[in-house]
C-alpha positions as CSV (number, residue, x, y, z in Angstrom):
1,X,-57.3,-6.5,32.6
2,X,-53.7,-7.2,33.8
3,X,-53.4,-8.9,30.4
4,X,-54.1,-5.9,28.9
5,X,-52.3,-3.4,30.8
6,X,-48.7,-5.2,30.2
7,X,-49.8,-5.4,26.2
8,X,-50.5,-1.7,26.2
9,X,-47.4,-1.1,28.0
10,X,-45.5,-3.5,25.6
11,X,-46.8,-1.5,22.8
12,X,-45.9,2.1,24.0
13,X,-42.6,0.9,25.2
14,X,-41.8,-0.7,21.5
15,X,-43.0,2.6,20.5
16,X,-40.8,4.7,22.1
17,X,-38.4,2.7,21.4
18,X,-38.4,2.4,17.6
19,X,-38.8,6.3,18.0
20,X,-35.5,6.5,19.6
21,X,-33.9,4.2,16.7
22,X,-35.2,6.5,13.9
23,X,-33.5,9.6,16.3
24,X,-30.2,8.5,16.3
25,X,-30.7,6.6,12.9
26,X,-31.1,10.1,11.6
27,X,-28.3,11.8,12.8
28,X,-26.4,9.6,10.4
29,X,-26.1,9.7,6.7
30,X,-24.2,6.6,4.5
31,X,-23.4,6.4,1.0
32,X,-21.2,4.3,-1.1
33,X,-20.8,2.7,-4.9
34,X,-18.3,-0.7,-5.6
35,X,-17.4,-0.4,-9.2
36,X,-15.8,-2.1,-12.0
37,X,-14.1,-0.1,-14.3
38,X,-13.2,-2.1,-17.8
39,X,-11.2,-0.9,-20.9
40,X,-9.9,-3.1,-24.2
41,X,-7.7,-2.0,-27.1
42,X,-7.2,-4.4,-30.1
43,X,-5.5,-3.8,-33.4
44,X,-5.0,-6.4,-36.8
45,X,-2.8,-5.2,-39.0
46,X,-3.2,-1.6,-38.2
47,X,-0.5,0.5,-39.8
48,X,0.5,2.9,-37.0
49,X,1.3,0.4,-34.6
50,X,0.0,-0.4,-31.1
51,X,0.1,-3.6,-29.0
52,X,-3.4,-5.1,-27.6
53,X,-4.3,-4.5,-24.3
54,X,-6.8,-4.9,-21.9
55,X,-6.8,-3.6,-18.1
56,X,-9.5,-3.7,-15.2
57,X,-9.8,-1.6,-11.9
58,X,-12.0,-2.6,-9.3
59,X,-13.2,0.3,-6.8
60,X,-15.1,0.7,-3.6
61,X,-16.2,4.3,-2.2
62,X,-18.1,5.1,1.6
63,X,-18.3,7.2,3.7
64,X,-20.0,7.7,6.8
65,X,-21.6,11.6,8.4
66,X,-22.5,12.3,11.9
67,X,-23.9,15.3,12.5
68,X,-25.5,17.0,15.8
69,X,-25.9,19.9,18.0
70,X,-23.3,22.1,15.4
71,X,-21.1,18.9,15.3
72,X,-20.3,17.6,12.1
73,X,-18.5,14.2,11.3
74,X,-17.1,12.7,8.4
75,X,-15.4,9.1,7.9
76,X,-14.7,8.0,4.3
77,X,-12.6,5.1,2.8
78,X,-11.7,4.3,-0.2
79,X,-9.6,2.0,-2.5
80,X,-9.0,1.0,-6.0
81,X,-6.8,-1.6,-7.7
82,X,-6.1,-1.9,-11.1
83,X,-4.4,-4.1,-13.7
84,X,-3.2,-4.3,-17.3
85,X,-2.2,-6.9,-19.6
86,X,-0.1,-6.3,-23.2
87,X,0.2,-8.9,-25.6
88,X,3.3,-10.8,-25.0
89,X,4.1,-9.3,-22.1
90,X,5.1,-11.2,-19.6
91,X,3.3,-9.4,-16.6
92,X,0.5,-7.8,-15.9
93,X,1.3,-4.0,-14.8
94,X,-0.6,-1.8,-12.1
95,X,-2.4,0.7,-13.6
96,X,-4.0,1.9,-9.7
97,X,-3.8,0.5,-6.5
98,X,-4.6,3.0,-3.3
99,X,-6.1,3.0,0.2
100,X,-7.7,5.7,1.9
101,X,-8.8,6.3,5.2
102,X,-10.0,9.5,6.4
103,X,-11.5,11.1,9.5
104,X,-12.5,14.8,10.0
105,X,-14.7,16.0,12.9
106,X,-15.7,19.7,13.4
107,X,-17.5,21.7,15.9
108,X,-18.9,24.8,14.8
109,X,-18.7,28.3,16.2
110,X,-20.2,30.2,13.2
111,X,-21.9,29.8,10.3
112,X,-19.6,28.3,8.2
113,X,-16.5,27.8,10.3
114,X,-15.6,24.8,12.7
115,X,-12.6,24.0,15.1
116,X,-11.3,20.9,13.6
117,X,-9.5,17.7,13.8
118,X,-8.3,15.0,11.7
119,X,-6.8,11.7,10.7
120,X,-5.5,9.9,7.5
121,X,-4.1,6.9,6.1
122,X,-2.7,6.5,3.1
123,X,-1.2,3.6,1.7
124,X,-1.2,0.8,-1.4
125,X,-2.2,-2.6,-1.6
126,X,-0.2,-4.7,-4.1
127,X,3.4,-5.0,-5.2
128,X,4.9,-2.0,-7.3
129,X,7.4,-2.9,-9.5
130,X,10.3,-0.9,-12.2
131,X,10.4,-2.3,-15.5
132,X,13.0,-2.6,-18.0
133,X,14.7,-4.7,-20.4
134,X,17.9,-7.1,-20.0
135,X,20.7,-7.8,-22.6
136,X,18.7,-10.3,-24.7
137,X,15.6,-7.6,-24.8
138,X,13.3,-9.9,-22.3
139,X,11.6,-7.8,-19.7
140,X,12.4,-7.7,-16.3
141,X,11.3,-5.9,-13.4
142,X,12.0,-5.0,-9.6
143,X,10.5,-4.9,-6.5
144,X,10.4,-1.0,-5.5
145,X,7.3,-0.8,-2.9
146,X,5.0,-4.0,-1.1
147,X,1.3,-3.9,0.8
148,X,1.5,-0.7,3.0
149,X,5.2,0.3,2.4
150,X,4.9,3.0,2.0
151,X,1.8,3.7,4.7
152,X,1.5,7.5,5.7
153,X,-0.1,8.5,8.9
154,X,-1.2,11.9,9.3
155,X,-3.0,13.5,12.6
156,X,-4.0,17.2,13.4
157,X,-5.9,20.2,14.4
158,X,-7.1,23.2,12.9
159,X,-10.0,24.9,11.5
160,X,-12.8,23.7,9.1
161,X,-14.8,25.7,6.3
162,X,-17.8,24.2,5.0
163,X,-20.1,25.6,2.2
164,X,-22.2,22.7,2.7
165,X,-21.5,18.5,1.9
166,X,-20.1,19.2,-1.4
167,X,-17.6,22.1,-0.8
168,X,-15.6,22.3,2.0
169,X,-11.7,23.3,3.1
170,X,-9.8,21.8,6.4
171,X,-6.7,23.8,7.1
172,X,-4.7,22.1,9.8
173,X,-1.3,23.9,11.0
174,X,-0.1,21.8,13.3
175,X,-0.4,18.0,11.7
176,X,2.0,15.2,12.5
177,X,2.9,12.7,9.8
178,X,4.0,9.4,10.1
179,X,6.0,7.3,6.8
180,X,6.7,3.6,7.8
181,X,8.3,1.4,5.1
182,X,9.6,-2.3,5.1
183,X,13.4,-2.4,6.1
184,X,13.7,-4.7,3.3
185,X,14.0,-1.3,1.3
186,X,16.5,0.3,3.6
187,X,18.9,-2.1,5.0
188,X,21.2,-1.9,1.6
189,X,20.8,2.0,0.9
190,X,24.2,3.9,0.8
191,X,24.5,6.5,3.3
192,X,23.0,9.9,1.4
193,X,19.9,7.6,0.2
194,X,16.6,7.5,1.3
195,X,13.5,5.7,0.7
196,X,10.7,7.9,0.5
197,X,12.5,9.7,3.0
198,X,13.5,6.9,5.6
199,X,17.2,6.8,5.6
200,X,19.4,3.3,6.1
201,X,18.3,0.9,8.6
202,X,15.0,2.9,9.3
203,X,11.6,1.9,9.1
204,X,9.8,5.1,9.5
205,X,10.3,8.8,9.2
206,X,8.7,11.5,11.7
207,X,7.6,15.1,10.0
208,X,5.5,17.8,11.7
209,X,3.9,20.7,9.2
210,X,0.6,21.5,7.8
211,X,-2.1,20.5,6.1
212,X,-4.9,21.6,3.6
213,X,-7.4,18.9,2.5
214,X,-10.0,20.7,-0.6
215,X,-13.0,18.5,-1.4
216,X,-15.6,19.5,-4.1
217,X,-17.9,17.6,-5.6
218,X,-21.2,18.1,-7.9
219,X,-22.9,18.0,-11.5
220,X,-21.0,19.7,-14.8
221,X,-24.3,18.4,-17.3
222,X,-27.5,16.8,-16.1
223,X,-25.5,13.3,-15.9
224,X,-22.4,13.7,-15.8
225,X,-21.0,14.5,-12.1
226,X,-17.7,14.9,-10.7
227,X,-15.3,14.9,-7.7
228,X,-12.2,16.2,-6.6
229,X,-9.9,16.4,-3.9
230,X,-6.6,18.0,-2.9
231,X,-4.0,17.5,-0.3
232,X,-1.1,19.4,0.3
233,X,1.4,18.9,3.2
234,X,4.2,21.3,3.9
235,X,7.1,19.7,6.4
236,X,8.5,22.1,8.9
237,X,11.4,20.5,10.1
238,X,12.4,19.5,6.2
239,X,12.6,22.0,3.1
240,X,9.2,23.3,4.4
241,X,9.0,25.1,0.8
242,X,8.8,21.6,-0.8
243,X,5.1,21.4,-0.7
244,X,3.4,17.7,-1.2
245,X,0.9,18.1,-3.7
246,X,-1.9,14.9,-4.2
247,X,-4.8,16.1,-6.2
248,X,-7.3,13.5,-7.7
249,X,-10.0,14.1,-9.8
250,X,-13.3,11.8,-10.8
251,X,-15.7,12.5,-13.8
252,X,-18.4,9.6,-14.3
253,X,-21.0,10.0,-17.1
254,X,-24.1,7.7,-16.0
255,X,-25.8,6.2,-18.8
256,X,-28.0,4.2,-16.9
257,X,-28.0,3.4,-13.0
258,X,-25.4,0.6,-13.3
259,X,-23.7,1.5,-16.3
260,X,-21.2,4.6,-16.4
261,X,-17.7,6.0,-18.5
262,X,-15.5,7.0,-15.9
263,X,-12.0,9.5,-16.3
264,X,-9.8,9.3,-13.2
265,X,-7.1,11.4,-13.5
266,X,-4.3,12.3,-10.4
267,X,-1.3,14.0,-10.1
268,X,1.4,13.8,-7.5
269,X,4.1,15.5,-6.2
270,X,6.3,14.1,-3.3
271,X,10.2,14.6,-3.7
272,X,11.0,12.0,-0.8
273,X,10.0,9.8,-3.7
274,X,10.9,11.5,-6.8
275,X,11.9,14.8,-7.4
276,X,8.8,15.6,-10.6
277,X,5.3,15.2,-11.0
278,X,3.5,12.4,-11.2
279,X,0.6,11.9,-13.5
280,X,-1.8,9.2,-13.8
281,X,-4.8,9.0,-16.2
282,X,-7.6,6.3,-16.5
283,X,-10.6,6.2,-19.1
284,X,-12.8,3.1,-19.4
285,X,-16.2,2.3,-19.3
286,X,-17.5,1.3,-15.7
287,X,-20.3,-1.2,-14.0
288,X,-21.1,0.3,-10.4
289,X,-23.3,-0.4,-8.0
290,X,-24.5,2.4,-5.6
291,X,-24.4,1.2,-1.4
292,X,-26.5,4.4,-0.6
C-alpha cells in the first residue's frame, strides 16, 4: 500500500510538473533558417564582355519572443558573410558580411501601444578592404575596417507600436550610441580626420539622439514572402539634421522547402563614414534550412 501511495504521488508530481514545463514552454516562441545563398556567371567568347564570377553568402537568422501578462519580448540575431571570386583576380572580395544583435522589450498600456526599451549591436565580421590598381596595372588593396571595427552600441527608451508580429514601430528619443574602432585606424589620422567619427588617437566616439527601428514582414504572392527593416538614428550633440539611414530589405521565392531565390537589397547612409548613399544588391539562388 505504501508502495503504491509514493507511485501515485510520483505520478501526479511528474504530472504537474511537465504541466508547468509546457506553461512557461509556451510563453515562448523560436524561429530561425541558416542559409546558403549561391550565384555563378560564366562567359566564352561572348561579344559584350564580362569576366566569370562566382560568389557565396552564408546566413543565419533567430530570434527569440517572450510574451506575458501585456509584456512582450523580442531577441533576434543575425549575420551573413559573403564572398566573390573574378577570374584572375587576385582576391576574393566581400560581397556581405554583418552582425546583428537586437533586443526590444515592451510593456503594454493599451491596445497597441507599449513603454519600451532597447538594445543593439551592430558590427562586421571579416576584413574590409579598398581596391585599386598600382603602376604596372596589378591590383592592390588596403586595409580600411577589421572584425568589429567598427562595432556600434546603441541603448534606449521609448514607446513601442505593434500591429501584431509582422508590423511594428519602436520610437526611442532618448538612445545612447556607442562607436568603438581599432586605434590601428586612428593613430596616423591628421588632425580634421576622423574614422567613422572617432577622431586621432581615439577608440570610440559617444553620441546621444534618437531612434526609430520599422519592421514589416509578410507574403507579396502565395510563395513569395518578404522582410524589411529600417533604422534611423538622429545625433543630438552632432549635426542632428544628418539622419543615419539603414534600411534592408529580403524577398525569398520558395520553390520547395529547402530550395529558394533570394534578393537582398540595403542601403545606407552614415556620413561619419561617407558622405552618399550606400547601396548593396544580392540575387542568387539559396539552400536554407528552417530552425523553427
Amino acid at each position: 500500500m505504501r508502495f503504491l501511495l509514493i507511485i501515485s504521488v510520483f505520478i501526479i508530481s511528474q504530472t504537474l510538473y511537465s504541466q508547468d514545463l509546457e506553461e512557461i514552454d509556451s510563453l515562448w516562441t523560436k524561429r530561425g533558417k541558416v542559409g546558403l545563398l549561391l550565384n555563378q556567371t560564366g562567359f566564352s567568347d561572348w561579344v559584350g564582355g564580362g569576366t566569370n564570377n562566382f560568389s557565396g553568402t552564408i546566413k543565419f537568422d533567430y530570434e527569440w519572443r517572450y510574451r506575458y501578462l501585456g509584456w512582450d519580448w523580442l531577441t533576434n540575431v543575425e549575420s551573413a558573410y559573403g564572398l566573390a571570386k573574378f577570374k584572375n583576380a587576385p582576391f576574393a572580395r566581400k560581397i556581405d558580411d554583418r552582425i546583428l544583435i537586437q533586443s526590444i522589450v515592451g510593456k503594454k498600456f493599451s491596445k497597441n501601444l507599449s513603454f519600451s526599451a532597447f538594445f543593439n549591436f551592430n558590427s562586421q565580421i571579416g576584413n574590409g578592404y579598398k581596391y585599386s590598381k598600382d603602376s604596372q596595372n596589378n591590383e592592390t588593396r588596403e586595409l580600411k575596417t577589421r572584425i568589429l571595427s567598427p562595432s556600434y552600441f546603441q541603448l534606449g527608451s521609448g514607446f513601442l507600436w505593434k500591429k501584431d508580429k509582422t508590423l511594428w514601430v519602436n520610437y526611442s528619443p532618448i538612445a545612447g550610441r556607442l562607436i568603438l574602432v581599432s586605434k590601428k585606424f586612428t593613430d596616423n589620422l591628421n588632425d580634421g580626420e576622423s574614422y567613422y567619427g572617432v577622431i586621432r588617437e581615439k577608440g570610440s566616439r559617444y553620441e546621444l539622439g534618437a531612434n526609430l527601428t520599422f519592421h514589416s514582414e509578410g507574403k507579396i504572392l502565395e510563395n513569395v514572402n518578404y522582410k524589411q527593416d529600417l533604422k534611423l538614428f538622429s545625433n543630438y550633440l552632432d549635426k542632428p539634421a544628418n539622419i543615419d539611414l539603414d534600411y534592408l530589405l529580403e524577398i525569398d521565392l520558395d520553390v520547395n522547402p529547402f530550395l529558394s531565390t533570394q534578393l537582398i537589397m540595403q542601403f545606407l547612409y552614415d556620413d561619419n563614414s561617407i558622405a552618399k548613399l550606400q547601396i548593396r544588391e544580392i540575387i542568387g539562388i539559396g539552400v536554407q534550412l528552417k530552425l523553427n
